[in-house]
N, C-alpha and C positions, 0 to 999 in steps of 0.2 A: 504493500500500500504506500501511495507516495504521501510525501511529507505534507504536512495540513498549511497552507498559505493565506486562511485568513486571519485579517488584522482583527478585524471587528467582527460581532454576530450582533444581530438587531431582528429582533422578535416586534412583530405587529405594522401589518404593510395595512393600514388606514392609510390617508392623504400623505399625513404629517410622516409615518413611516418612512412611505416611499421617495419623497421627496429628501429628506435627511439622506437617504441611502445614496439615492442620486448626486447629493450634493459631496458625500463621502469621496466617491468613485470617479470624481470631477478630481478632486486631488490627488489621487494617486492612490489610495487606499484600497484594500482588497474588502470586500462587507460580503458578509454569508446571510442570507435572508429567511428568514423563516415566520410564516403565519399558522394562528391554531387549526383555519380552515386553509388545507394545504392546497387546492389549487390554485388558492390567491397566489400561493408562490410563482406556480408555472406560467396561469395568466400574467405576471407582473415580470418573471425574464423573459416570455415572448412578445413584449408589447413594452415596456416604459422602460425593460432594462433591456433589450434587445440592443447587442453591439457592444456591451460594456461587458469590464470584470468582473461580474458582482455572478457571487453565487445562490445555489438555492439548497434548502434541507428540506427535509419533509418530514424530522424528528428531532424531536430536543437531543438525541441521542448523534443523530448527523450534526446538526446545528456543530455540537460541540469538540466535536473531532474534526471539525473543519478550521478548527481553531487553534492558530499559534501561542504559544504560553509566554508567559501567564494570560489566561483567556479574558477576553473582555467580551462579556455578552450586557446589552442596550437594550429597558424595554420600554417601548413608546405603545402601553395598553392603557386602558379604563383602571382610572384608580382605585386604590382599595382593594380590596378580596383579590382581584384577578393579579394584582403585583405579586402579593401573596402568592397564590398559586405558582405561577410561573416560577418564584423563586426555587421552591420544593421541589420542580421539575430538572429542576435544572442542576440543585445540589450533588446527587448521587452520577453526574457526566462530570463534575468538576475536581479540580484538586487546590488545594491550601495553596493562597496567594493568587487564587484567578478570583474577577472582579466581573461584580452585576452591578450595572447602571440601571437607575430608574430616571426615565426621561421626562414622565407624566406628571399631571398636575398633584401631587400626593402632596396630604397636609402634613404639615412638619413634623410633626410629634410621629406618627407612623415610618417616616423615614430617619426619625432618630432612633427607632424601636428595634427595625432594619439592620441598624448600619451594629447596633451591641450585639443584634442575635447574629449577625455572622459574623463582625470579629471574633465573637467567643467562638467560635466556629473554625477561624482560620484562612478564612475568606474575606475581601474587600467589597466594602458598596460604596456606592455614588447615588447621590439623588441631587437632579441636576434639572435647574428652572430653564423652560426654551420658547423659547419666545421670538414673535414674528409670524405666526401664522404662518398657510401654507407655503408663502411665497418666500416667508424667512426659512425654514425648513429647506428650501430648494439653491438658496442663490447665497445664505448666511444668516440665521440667526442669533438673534444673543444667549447666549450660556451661561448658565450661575452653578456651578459645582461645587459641593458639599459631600461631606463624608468624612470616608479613611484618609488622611491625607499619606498616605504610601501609596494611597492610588492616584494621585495628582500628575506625576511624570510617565505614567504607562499610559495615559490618556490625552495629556498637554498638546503633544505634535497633532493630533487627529481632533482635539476639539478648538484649539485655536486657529488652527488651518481651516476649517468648514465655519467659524465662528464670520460673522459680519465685521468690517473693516470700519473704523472712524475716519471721514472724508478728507479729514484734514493730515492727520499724522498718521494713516494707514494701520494704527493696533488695532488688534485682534478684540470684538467684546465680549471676550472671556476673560476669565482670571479664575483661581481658586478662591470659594469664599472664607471655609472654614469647615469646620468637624461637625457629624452629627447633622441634624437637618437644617442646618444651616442654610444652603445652596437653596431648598424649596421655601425656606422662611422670605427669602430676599425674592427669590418671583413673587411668594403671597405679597408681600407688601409691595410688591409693582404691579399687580394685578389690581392692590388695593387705589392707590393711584392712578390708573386706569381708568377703576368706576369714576375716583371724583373727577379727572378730568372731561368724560364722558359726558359727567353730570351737569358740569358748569356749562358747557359748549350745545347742551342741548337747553340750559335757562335762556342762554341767549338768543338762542334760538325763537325760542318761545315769546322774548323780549321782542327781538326785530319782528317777528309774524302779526304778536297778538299786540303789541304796543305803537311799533312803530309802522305797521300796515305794509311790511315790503314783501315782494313778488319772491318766490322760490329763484328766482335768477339772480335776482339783486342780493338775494343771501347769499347765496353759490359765489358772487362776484366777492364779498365782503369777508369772507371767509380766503378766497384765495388773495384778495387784498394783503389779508392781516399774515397768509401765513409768508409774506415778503418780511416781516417783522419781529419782533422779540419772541410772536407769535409759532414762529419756524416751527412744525411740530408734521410727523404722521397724522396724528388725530385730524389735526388741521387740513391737512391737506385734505384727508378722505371724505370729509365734514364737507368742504365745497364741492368735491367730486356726487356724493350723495344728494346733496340739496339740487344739484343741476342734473340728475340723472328722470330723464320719461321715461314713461309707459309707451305704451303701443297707441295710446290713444292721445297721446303729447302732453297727460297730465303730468305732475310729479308722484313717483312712485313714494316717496315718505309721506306724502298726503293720504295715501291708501293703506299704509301700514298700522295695524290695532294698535293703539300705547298703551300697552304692556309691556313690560322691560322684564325679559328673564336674567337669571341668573344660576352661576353651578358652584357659586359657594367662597373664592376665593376673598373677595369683598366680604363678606360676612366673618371669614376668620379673620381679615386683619385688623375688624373691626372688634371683635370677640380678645383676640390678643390684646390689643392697643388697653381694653378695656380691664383685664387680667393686671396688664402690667401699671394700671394707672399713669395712663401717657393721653394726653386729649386728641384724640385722631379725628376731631369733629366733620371733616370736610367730607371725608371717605367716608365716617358713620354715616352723615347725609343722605351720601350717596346712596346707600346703600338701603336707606327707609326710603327715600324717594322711588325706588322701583318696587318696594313692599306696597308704597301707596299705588304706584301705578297698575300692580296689579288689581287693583279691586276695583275695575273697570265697572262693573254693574253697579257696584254700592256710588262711586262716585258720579255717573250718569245720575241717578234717581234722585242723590245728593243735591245734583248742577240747578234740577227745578223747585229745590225747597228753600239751599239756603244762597241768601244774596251776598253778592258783595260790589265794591265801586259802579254808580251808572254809566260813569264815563272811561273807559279804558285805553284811552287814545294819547299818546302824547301827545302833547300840544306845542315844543320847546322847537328846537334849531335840531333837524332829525341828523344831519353832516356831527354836529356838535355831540351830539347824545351815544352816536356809534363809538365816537373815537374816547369818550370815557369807559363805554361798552368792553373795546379791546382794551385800553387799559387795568378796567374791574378783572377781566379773565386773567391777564399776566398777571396783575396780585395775587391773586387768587393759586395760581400756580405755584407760584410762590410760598404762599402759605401751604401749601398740598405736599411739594417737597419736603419743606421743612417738616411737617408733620412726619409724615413718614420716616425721613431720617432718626428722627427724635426715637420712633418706634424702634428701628433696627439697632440703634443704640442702646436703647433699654435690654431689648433683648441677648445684645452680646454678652451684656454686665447680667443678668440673666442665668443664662447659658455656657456662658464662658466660652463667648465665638471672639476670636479678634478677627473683629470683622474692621475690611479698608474701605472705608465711606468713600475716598478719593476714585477706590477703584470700581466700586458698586456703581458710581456714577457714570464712569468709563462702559462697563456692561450695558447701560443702557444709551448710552449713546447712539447706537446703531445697529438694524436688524430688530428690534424690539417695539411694541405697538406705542409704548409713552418715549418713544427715542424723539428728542426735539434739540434745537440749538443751543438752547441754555444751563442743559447738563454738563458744557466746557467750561460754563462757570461753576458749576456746582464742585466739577472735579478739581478745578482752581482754588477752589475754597477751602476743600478741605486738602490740597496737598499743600497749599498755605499753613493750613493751622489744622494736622490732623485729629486735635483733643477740642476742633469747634462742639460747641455746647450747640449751637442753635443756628440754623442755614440765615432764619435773620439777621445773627451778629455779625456778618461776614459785610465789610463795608463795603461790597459791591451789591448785595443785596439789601442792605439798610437804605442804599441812595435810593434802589431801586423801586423799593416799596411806599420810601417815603415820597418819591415823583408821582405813584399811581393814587396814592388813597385821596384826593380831592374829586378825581373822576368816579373809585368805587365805593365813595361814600354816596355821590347823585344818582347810581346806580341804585344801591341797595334800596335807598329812600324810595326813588320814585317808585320801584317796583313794588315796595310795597304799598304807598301811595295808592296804587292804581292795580290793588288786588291782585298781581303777578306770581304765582312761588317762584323763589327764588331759594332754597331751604340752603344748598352746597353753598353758593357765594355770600348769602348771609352768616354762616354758622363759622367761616373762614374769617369774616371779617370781626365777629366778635369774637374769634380765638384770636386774633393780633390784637383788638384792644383789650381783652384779658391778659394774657403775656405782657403788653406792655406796662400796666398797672402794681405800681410796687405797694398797693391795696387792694385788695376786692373785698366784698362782703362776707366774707364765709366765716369774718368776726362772729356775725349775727347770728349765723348755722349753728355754729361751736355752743352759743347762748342758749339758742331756744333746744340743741340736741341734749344740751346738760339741764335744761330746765326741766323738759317731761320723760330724760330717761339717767339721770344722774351720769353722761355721760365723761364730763369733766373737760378741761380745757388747759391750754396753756395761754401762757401772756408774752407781751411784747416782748418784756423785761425779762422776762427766765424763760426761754425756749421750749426747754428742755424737763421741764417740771410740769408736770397735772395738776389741778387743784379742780375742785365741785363747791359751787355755793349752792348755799339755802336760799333758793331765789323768796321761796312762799313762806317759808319761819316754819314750816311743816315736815318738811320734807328731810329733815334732817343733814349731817356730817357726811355718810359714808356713798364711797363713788362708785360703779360698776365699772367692771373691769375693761382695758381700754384692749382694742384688737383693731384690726385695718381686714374687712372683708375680701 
């Protein structure tokens, strides 16, 4: 039997599969293919891999003999249970030191669960965030790898070679993030980002249609306008491409689409996390109840004819004038979205015990990735300025930054609400910046009334670090309940 010449093995030829494989076999890589329905295989070397090096198995038992050591088998399946499986299958064809990638959207914790049960095992995992859709998948997407770091250099050449290139200085957007599930924490929290940007770009939306009365054209125009600007972004781009996209019958096809916003969860953990770790991820929580509300499509119709709001919903201002605070409210807003987020991955590292490089997290998403936009060169500037930044605010290029925008995203916010608009994401951002900025908020008063009807107790300006309980009633007595942090 001749000697086994593949580099890679990659289980699961869906879209994203085959396309990764493709992109594989573009650089030089040898990829062994294997589906659980096996003639996906045959049909996919007679047809998409027709002409190339890429081979095919028909058993997890082939798959793995087809494989140079230490083996690295890739799987790009439906998360949960079926990673699982596959992994079992695959243990008894492997030997101590070969390494299973998991490529799928798997929540953190399960690919930390992962990475202990095989190293105690003797074997290496990866659980690695990929992002860019199918097009990323084909031509370069972004890669966030996590795991064993012994497995970092038996996969480095083959993932930052297929990885997406930054426009400007040609790297790779991959990097290693760190240990344990690291790697899929850092896509959840760009995923989480994703929703809010999503979210904002569709308020506006909703702004220019329902407030300022403009044509699906004039939006499509105003969107590829903006993404000439700070604006630079994927989202952006696809945002104008969509608003100007007919039907057959030269309507706009987003005017036919239900508003219903699904979702498959990754929004919802970083907002679950954010929440665990006590870190304010408001923008993305937003996000993420604005499609809970959108789903309730019939409660909301039945709603629209009971309860009222503003008679007149029209701006009435300088509408040239109103836009361009418009794009400016979104850039703060971004802004603040980033920041959030980072704030999260941070906690988390301290956490976890990931040293995670913010500098280079930013660099990963630069390019090939659906939140990859222009402003990540500053973000990666910021923090390889000052890798221990506390806060993407503090960074005086984003201090200038924000402080230029909020006179336009404060007329925003107002009018909107003014004039019965939701706006939930670009409000809840903007009073997460004047919360942050405030070296007081009321939570004086909380500490008061929490110690008053449950003897909570409280500390003072003066001693920090001491609890005390008053008898606010003369009833209620001296002693305090015991203090804990949910």
């Amino acid at each position: 039997m001749s000697a086994p010449t593949g580099d890679i093995g990659l289980i699961g030829l869906a879209v994203m599969g085959q396309n990764l494989i493709l992109n594989m076999d573009d650089h030089g890589f040898t990829v062994v293919a294997y589906n659980r329905t096996t003639s996906k295989v045959d049909d996919f070397l007679a047809q998409e891999a027709k002409g190339t090096k890429i081979q095919g198995a028909h058993s997890i038992e082939e798959l793995c003999s087809k494989l140079k050591t230490p083996r690295k088998v890739m799987l790009l399946v439906k998360a949960g249970q079926p990673v699982d499986d596959f992994i079992e299958q695959l243990l008894p064809h492997l030997e101590k030191g070969d390494l299973i990638i998991d490529g799928g959207n798997s929540h953190y914790p399960d690919t930390t669960r992962r990475a202990k049960y095989l190293e105690d095992k003797g074997f290496l995992f990866v659980g690695t965030g990929v992002s860019g859709g199918e097009e990323g998948a084909r031509y370069g997407p972004s890669l966030m790898p996590g795991g064993s770091p012994q497995a970092w250099p038996l996969i480095k050449d083959i993932f930052q070679a297929v990885a997406a290139k930054t426009t400007d200085t040609n790297e790779p957007c991959c990097d290693w993030v760190g240990e344990g599930g690291s790697g899929h924490y850092v896509k959840m929290v760009h995923n989480g980002i994703e929703y809010g940007d999503m979210q904002i770009m569709a308020e506006a939306y909703d702004i220019m249609k329902n407030l300022l009365g403009m044509s699906y054209d004039e939006m499509a125009q105003t969107f590829t306008e903006w993404n000439k600007t700070e604006l630079d972004s994927y989202l952006v781009e696809i945002t104008a491409k969509v608003l100007a996209f007919k039907d057959t019958d030269g309507k706009p096809i987003v005017e036919k689409i239900r508003d219903a916003a699904g979702q498959k969860g990754t929004g919802k953990w970083t907002a679950i996390s954010a929440l665990d770790l006590g870190i304010p991820v408001t923008l993305v929580s937003e996000a993420v109840f604005a499609r809970c509300l959108s789903a309730l499509k019939d409660e909301r119709v039945a709603a629209s004819k009971i309860l009222r709001g503003p008679e007149n919903v029209h701006f009435s201002g300088d509408k040239k004038s109103f836009l361009e605070d418009l794009r400016q409210a979104l850039y703060a807003a971004k802004i603040i979205s980033y920041a959030q987020g980072f704030m999260e991955l941070r906690a988390a590292g301290e956490e976890y015990k990931w040293k995670l490089n913010f500098g280079g997290i930013a660099l990963m998403w630069r390019g090939g990735c659906i939140i990859r936009s222009a402003f990540l060169r500053d973000i990666n500037n910021a923090f390889k300025t000052k890798p221990d930044l506390k806060n993407l605010l503090l960074d005086p290029f984003f201090t200038k930054a924000i402080h230029a925008t909020l006179p336009h995203y404060r007329r925003v916010a107002s009018q909107s609400i003014l004039l019965g608009v939701p706006v939930p994401a670009l409000t809840s951002a903007l009073s997460f910046y004047d919360g942050y900025r405030s070296a007081r908020v009321p939570a004086n008063l909380i500490q008061a009334q929490r110690d008053f009807f449950g003897a909570h107790s409280y500390s003072t300006l003066e001693k920090p670090d001491v609890y005390v309980h008053t008898n606010w009633t003369g009833t209620g007595g001296r002693v305090a309940s015991s203090t804990y942090n949910a």
